[in-house]
C-alpha positions, -999 to +999 in steps of 0.1 A: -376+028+205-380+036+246-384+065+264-371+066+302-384+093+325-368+102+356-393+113+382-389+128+420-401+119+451-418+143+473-417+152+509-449+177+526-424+205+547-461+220+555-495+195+553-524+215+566-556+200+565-588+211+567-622+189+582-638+164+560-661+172+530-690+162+515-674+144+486-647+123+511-617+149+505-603+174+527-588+208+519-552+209+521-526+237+522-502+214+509-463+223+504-449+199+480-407+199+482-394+179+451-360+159+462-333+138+443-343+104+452-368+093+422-382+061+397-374+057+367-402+047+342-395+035+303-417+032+281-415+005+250-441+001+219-464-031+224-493-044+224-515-033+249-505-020+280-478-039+308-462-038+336-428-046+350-409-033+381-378-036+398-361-021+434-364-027+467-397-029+471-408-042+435-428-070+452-450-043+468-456-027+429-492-040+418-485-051+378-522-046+370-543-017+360-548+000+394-514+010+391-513+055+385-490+043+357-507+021+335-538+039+340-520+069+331-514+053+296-547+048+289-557+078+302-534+097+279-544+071+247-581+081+257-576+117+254-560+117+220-585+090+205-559+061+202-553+028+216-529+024+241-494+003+231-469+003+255-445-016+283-437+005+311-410-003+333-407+011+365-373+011+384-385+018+423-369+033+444-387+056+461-408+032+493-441+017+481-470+031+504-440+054+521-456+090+523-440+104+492-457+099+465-444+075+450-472+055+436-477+092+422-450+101+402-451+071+386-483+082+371-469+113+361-436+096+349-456+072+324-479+105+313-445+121+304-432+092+288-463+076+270-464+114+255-429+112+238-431+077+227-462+081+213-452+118+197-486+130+209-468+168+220-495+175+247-492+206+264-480+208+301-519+223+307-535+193+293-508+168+311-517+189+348-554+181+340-549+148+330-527+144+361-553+158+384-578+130+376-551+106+383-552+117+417-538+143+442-500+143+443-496+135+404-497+171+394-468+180+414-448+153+405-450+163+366-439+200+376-415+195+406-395+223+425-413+236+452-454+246+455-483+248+472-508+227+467-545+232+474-576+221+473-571+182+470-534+191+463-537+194+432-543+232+423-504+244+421-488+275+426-447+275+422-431+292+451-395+305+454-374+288+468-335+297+475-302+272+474-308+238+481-315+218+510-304+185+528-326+157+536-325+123+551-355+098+551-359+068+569-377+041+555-396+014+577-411-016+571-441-018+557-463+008+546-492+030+557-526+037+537-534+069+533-570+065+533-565+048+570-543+076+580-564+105+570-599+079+588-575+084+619-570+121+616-607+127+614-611+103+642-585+119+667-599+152+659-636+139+674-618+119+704-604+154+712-638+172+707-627+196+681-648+176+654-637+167+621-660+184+597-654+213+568-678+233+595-653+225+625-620+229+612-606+260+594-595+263+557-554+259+566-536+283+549-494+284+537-472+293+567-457+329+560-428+312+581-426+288+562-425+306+525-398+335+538-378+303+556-380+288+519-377+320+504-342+326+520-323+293+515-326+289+556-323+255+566-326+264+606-355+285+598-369+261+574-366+228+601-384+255+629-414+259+604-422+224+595-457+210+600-479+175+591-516+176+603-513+138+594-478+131+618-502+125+647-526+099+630-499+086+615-481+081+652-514+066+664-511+042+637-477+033+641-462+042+676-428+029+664-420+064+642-419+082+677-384+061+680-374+070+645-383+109+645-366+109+678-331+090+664-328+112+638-332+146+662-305+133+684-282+123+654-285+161+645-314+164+623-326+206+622-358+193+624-383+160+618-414+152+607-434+121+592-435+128+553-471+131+542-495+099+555-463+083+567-445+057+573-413+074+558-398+101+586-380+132+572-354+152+588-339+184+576-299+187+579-282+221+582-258+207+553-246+177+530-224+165+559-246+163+583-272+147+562-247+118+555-241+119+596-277+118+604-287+085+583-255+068+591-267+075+626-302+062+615-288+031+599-273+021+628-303+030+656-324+000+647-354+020+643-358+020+603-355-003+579-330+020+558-319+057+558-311+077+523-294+109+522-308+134+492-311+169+484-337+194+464-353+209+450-353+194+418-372+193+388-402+173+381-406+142+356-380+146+329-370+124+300-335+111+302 
């Protein structure tokens, strides 16, 4: 018997973030958009737990237990008192290290999957909270659509959301760490004077712009609103994505912006049309490795 799980990537359309805390973290208001391009994770009795992956970027996939989905198996096992049995195999194809989530919803995939194979019938509750200690993005990946996120990211709230949007992302070589990016954001907030602390920098808060631009299906009003408190650290990190987000705007894009800690840039098309314009356009600019049209929001991880 296997189970296969199809999970969603995510792009940020807002990423506030507050200064640094005491425990490492920073507040976030945090607007997770759920879109069509996704892994697939199956999951097959064995012994123990393993790891196999295939994509684009498979050689990128660490096979060992600090990958979100294997440790998401045991995780689950540990909860219901049981040892762990299972293969997971992960077909990638959202980018490794690419700014959405990816690494994430695989966690959250093998949570889903690991729970059907195994006939455990653990409440969505119980899965969020186990999800929440898998880290900060895995929540959302289990529930999908469109919410804000806070705290780490992980406290959700759903918000309506009208229609359904068009996306493009361009993927570039190599990734970026998020740790490094968020080490830079602090950083650039000293260099400027501002300072980087939970004392210095406000609590960010959802864009009312943002919500009603959401809200009403508006794509113009929707690519006007979009924010990343990361895009500049990410920038300073790699100057390169200045080329890319600026490709895409001249090949149409609404609007631009690096998707969460980067490297992956996300532009906002007024419709499906455009969106296949706009990473033809990308394809051929020589400033990404690859371009992907896609749409959502869509639903979170699901078994097939």
């Amino acid at each position: 018997m296997s189970v296969t799980v199809r999970v969603p990537a995510k792009v940020n359309v807002q990423l506030g973030v507050g200064g640094l805390r005491a425990d490492g973290f920073h507040d976030l208001a945090n607007v997770f958009f759920a879109v069509a391009l996704g892994d697939e994770v199956t999951a097959e009795a064995a012994e123990g737990v393993s790891l196999s992956c295939t994509g684009p970027d498979a050689a990128s996939v660490p096979l060992d237990d600090s990958n979100l989905a294997a440790r998401a198996a045991r995780l689950l096992a540990a909860h219901h008192g049981i040892e762990p049995g299972v293969h997971l195999h992960i077909a990638k194809s959202i980018p490794v290290a690419g700014g959405m989530a990816g690494g994430s919803a695989d966690g959250a995939a093998a949570l889903v999957a690991c729970d059907a194979l195994w006939g455990l019938d653990t409440p969505l509750e119980t899965l969020l909270e186990l999800a929440a200690e898998l880290g900060s993005d895995v929540p959302f990946a289990l529930v999908g659509g469109v919410a804000l996120g806070r705290g780490r990211g992980e406290l959700l709230e759903r918000l309506p959301v009208t229609g359904t949007f068009h996306w493009v992302f361009a993927v570039a070589d190599g990734g970026l760490s998020t740790p490094a990016v968020f080490r830079e954001c602090d950083r650039l907030r000293e260099e400027a004077g501002t300072g980087s602390s939970e004392a210095d920098v406000p609590t960010p808060d959802a864009d009312p712009a943002l919500l009603a631009a959401l809200a009403a299906g508006d794509p113009v009003a929707l690519a006007a609103a979009l924010t990343n408190d990361l895009q500049a650290a990410a920038l300073s990190l790699r100057p390169a994505l200045a080329d890319t987000l600026r490709a895409g705007i001249e090949a149409g894009a609404a609007g631009a912006l690096v998707s969460g800690s980067g490297p992956t840039c996300a532009f906002l098309a007024k419709d499906a049309d455009a969106a296949a314009e706009i990473a033809k356009s990308l394809e051929e600019s020589g400033t990404c490795r690859a371009a992907q049209a896609t749409y959502g929001p869509v639903p979170g991880a699901q078994v097939r």
